[in-house]
C-alpha positions as CSV (number, residue, x, y, z in Angstrom):
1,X,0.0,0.0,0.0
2,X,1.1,3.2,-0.8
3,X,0.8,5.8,1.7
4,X,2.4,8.9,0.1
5,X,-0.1,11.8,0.2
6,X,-0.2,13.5,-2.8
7,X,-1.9,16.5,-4.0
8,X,-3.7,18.4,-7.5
9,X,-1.7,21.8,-8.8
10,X,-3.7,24.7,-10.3
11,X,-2.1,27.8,-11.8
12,X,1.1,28.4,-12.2
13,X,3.0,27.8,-15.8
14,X,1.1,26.3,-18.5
15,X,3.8,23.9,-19.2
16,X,4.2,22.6,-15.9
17,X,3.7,18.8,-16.8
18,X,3.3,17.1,-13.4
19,X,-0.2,18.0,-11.6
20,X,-0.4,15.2,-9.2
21,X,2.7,15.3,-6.8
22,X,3.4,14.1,-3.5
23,X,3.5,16.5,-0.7
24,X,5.8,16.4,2.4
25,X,3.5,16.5,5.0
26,X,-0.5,17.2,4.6
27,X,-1.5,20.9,4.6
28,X,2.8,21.8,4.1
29,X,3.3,24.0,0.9
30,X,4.7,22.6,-2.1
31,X,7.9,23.4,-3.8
32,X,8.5,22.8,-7.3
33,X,12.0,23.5,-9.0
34,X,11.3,24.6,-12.8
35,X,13.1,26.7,-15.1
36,X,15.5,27.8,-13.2
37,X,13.3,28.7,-10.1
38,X,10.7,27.3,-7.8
39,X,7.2,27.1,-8.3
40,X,4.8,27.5,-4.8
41,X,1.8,26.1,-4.1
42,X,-0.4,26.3,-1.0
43,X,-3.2,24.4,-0.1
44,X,-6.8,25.2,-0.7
45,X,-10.1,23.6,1.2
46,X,-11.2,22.5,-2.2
47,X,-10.5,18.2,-3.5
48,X,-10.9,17.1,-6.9
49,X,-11.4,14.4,-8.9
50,X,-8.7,12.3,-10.4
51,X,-7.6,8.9,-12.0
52,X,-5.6,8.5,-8.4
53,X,-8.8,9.5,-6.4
54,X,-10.0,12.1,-4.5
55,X,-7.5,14.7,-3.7
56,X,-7.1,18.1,-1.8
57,X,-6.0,21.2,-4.3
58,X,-3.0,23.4,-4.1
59,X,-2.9,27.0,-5.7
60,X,-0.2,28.0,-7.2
61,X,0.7,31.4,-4.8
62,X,4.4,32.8,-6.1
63,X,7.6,32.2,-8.4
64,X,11.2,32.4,-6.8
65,X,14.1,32.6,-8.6
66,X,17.2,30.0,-8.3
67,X,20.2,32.1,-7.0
68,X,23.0,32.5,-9.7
């Protein structure tokens, strides 16, 4: 059984492949490195839908950029 709780993505770049990605610990914020940065995602009260089940929603929330 897999127990890795794992969360939707909305917003954010259009090109961001992965929507469904684990997340540290429930409720935690969600770091994603792209392009040379990090997308940011918090969570929302809403759940959707999906071919892995039921699952809360994240927002997308800010972009940082990778130090160099």
């Amino acid at each position: 059984m897999n127990d890795t709780a794992k969360v939707v993505l909305e917003g954010g770049p259009h090109d961001l492949i992965e929507r469904i990605v684990p997340v540290p610990a429930p409720g935690s914020d969600v770091k994603i490195e792209f392009r040379n940065g990090y997308e940011h995602f918090r969570a929302t009260a809403r759940h959707s839908d999906t071919p892995e089940g039921r699952l809360p929603v994240y927002e997308w929330w800010e972009r940082t950029e990778m130090p160099g």
